[in-house]
N, CA, C and O atoms as a GROMACS GRO file, in nm:
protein
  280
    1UNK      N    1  -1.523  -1.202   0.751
    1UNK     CA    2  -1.479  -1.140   0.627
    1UNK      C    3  -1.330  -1.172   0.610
    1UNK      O    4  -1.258  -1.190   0.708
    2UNK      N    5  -1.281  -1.181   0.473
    2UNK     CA    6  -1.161  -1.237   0.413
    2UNK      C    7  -1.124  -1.159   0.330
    2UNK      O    8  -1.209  -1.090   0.274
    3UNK      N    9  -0.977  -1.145   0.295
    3UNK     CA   10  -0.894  -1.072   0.206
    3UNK      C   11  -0.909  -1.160   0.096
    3UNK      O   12  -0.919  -1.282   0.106
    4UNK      N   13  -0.912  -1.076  -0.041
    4UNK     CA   14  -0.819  -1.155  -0.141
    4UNK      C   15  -0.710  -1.030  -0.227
    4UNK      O   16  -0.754  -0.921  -0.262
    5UNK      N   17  -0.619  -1.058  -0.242
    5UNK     CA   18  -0.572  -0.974  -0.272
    5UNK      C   19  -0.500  -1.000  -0.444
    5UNK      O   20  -0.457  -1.104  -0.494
    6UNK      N   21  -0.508  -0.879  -0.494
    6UNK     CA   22  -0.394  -0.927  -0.653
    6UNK      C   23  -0.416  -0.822  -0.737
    6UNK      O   24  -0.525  -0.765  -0.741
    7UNK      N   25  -0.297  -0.782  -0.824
    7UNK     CA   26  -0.304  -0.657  -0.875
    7UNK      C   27  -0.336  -0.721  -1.011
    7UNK      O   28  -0.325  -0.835  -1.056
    8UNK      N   29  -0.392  -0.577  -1.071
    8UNK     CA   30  -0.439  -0.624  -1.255
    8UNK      C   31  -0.403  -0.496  -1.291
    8UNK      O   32  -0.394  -0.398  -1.216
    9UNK      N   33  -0.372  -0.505  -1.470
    9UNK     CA   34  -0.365  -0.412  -1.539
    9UNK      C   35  -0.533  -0.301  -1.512
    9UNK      O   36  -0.636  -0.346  -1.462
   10UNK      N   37  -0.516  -0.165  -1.558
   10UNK     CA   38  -0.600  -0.070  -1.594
   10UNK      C   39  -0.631  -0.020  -1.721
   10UNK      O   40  -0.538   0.043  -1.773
   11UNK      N   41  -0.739  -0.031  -1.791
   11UNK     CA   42  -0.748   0.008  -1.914
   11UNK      C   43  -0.825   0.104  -1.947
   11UNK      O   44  -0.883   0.153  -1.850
   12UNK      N   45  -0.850   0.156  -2.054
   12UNK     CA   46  -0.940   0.245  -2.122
   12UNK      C   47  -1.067   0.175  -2.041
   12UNK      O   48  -1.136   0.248  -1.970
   13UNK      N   49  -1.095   0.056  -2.052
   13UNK     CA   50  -1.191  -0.075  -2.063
   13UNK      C   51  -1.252  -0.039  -1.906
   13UNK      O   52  -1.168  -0.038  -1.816
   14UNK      N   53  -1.365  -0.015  -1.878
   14UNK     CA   54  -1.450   0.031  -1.755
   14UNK      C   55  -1.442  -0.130  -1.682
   14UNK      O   56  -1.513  -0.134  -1.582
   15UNK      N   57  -1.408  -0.192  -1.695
   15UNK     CA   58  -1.375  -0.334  -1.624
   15UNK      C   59  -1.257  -0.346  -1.576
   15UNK      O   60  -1.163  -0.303  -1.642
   16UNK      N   61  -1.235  -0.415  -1.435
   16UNK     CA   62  -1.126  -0.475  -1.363
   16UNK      C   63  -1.149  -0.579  -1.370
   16UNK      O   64  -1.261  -0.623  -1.343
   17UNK      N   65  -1.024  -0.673  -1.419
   17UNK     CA   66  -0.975  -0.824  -1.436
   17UNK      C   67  -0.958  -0.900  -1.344
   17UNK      O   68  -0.848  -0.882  -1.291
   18UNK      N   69  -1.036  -1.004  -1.284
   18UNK     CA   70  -0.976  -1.050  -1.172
   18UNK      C   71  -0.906  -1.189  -1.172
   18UNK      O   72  -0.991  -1.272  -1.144
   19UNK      N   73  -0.767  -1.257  -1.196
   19UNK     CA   74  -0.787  -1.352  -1.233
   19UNK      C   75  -0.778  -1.466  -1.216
   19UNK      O   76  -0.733  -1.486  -1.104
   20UNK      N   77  -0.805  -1.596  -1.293
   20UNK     CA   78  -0.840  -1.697  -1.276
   20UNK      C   79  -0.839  -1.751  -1.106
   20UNK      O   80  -0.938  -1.775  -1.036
   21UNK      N   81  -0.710  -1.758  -1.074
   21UNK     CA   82  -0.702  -1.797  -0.950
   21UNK      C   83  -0.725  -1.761  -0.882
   21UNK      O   84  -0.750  -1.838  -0.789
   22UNK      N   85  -0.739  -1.627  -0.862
   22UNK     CA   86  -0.821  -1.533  -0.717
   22UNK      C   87  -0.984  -1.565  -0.786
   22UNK      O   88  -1.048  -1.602  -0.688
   23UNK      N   89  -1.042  -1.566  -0.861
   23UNK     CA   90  -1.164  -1.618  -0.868
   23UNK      C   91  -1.192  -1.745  -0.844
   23UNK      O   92  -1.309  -1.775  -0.868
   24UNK      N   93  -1.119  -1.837  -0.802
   24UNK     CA   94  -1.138  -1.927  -0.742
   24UNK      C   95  -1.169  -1.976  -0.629
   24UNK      O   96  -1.228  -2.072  -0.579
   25UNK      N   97  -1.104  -1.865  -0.596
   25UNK     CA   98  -1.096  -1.824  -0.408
   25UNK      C   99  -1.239  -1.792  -0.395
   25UNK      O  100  -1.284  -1.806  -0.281
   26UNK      N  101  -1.334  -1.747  -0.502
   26UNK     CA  102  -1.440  -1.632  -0.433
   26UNK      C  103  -1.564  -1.725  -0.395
   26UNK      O  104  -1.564  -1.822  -0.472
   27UNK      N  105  -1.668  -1.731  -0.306
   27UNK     CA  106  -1.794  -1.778  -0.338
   27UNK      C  107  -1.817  -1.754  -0.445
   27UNK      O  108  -1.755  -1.674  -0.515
   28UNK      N  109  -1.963  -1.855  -0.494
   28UNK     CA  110  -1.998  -1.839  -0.572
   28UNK      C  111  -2.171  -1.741  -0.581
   28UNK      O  112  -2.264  -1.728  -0.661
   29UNK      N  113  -2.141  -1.704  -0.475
   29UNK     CA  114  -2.276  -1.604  -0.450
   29UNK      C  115  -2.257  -1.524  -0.297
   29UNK      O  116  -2.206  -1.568  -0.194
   30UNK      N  117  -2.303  -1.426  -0.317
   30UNK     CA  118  -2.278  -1.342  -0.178
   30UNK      C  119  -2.292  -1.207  -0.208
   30UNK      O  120  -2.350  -1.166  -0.308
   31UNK      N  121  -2.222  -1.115  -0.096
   31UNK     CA  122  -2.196  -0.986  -0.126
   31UNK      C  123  -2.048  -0.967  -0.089
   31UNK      O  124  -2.016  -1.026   0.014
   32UNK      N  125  -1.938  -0.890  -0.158
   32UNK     CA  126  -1.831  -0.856  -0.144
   32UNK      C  127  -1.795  -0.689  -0.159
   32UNK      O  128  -1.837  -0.626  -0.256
   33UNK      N  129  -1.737  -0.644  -0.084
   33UNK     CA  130  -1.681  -0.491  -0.081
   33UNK      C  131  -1.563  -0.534  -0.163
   33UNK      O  132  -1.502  -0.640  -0.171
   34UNK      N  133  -1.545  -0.343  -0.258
   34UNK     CA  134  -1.423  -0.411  -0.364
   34UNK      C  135  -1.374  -0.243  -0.331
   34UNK      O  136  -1.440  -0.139  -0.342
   35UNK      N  137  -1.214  -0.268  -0.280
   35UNK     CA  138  -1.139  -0.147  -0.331
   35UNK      C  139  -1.071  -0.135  -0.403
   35UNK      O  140  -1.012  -0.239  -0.432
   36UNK      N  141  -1.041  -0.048  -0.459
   36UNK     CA  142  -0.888  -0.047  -0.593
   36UNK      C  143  -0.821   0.046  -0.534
   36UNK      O  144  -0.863   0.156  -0.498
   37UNK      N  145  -0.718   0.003  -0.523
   37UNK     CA  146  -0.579   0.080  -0.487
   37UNK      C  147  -0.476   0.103  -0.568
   37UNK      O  148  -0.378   0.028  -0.574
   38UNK      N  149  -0.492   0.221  -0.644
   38UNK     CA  150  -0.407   0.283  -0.762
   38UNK      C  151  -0.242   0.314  -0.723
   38UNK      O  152  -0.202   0.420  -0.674
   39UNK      N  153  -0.145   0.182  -0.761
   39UNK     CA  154   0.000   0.206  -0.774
   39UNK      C  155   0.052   0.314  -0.796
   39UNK      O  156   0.030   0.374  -0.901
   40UNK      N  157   0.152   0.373  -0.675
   40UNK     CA  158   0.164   0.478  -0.666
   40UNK      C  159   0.313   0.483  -0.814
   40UNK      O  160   0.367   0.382  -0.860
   41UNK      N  161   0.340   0.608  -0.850
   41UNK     CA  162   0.461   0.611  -0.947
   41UNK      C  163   0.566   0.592  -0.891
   41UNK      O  164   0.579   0.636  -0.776
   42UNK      N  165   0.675   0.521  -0.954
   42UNK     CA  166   0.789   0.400  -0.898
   42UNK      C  167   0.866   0.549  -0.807
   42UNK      O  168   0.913   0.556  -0.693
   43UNK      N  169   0.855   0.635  -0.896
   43UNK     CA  170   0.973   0.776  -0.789
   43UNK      C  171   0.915   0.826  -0.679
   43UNK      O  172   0.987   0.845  -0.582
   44UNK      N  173   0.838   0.844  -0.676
   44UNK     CA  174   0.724   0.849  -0.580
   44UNK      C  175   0.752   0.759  -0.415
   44UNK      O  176   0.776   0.790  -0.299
   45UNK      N  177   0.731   0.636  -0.495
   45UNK     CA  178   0.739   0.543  -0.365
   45UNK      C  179   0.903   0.562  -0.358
   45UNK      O  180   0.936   0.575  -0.240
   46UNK      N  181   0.988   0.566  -0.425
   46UNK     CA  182   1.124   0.601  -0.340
   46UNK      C  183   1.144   0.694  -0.265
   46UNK      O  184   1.177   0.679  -0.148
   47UNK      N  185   1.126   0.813  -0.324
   47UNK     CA  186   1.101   0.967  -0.232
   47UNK      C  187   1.042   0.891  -0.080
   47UNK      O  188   1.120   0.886   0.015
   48UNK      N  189   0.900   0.831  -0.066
   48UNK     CA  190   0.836   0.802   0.013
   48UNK      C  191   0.957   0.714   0.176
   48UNK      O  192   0.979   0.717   0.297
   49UNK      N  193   0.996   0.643   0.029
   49UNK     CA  194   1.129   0.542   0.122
   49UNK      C  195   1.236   0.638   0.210
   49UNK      O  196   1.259   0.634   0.331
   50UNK      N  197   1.291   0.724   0.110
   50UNK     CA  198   1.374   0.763   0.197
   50UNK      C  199   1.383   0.837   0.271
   50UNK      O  200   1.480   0.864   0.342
   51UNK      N  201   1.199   0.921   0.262
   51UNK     CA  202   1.200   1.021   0.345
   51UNK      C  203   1.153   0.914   0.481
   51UNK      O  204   1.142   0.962   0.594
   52UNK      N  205   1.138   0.825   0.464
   52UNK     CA  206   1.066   0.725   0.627
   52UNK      C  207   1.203   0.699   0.652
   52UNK      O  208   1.236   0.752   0.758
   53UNK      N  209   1.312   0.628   0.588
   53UNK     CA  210   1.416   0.593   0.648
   53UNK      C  211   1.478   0.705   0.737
   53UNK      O  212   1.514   0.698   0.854
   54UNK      N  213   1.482   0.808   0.652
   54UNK     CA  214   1.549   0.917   0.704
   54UNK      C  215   1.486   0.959   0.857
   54UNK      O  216   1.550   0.960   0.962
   55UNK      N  217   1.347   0.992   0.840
   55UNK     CA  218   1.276   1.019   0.941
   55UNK      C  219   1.323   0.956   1.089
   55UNK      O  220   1.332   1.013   1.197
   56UNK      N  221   1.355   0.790   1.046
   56UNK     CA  222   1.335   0.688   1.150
   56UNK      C  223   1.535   0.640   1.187
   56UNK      O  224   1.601   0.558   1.251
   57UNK      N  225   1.548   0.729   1.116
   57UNK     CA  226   1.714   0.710   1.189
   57UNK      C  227   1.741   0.822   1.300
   57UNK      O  228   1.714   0.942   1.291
   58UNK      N  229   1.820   0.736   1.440
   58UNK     CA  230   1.847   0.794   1.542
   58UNK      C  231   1.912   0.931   1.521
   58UNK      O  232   1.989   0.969   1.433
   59UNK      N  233   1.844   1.009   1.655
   59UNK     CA  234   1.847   1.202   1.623
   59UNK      C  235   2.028   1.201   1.614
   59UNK      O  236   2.083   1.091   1.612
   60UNK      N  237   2.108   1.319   1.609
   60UNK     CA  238   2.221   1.345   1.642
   60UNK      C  239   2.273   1.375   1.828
   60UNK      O  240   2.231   1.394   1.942
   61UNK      N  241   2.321   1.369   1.792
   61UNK     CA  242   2.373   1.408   1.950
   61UNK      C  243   2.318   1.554   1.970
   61UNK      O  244   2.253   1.577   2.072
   62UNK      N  245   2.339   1.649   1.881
   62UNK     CA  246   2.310   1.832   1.925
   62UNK      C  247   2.160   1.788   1.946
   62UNK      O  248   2.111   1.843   2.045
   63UNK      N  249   2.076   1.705   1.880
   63UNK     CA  250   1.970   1.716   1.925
   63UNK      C  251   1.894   1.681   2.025
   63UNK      O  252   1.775   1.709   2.043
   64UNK      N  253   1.989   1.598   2.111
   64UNK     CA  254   1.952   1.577   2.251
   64UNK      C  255   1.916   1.654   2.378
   64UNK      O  256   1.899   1.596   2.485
   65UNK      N  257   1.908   1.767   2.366
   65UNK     CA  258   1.899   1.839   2.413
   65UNK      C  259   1.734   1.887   2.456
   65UNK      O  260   1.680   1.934   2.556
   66UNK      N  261   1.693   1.843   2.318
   66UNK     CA  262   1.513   1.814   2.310
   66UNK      C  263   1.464   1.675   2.407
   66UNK      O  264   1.353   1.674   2.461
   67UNK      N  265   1.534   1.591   2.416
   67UNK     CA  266   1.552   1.451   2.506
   67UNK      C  267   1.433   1.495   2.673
   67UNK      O  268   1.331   1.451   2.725
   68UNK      N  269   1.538   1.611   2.698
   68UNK     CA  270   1.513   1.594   2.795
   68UNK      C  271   1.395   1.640   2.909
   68UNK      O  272   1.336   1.748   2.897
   69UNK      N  273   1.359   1.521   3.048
   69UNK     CA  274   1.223   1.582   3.090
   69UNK      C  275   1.200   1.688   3.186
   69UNK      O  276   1.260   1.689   3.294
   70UNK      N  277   1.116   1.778   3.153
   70UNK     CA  278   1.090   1.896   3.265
   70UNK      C  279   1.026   1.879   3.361
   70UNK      O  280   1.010   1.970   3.442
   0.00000   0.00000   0.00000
């Protein structure tokens, strides 16, 4: 099994677009699993950013204190 990957617009329209060139990629007969992965809102994924950055920056010094083994 193989990726293809590529984002498309969403419409009113009960159809997803796939296009030209990623349909190129596809057999032309088979079976394929399809997910859609709905773009998260642009503030959203920043919030997301800086709460990981934040998360993943080294503790303070007072908090070393948790460091250590019993």
């Amino acid at each position: 099994m193989h990726a293809v990957e590529f984002t498309t617009e969403l419409t009113s329209d009960p159809l997803v677009g796939i296009p030209d060139e990623v349909a190129a990629q596809l057999p032309n007969a088979g079976r394929a699993r399809v997910i859609i992965l709905v773009q998260d809102d642009p503030e959203d994924l920043e919030w997301r950013r800086a709460t990981y950055e934040a998360f993943m920056r080294d503790d303070s010094p007072d908090d070393a204190v948790y460091d250590n083994d019993r």
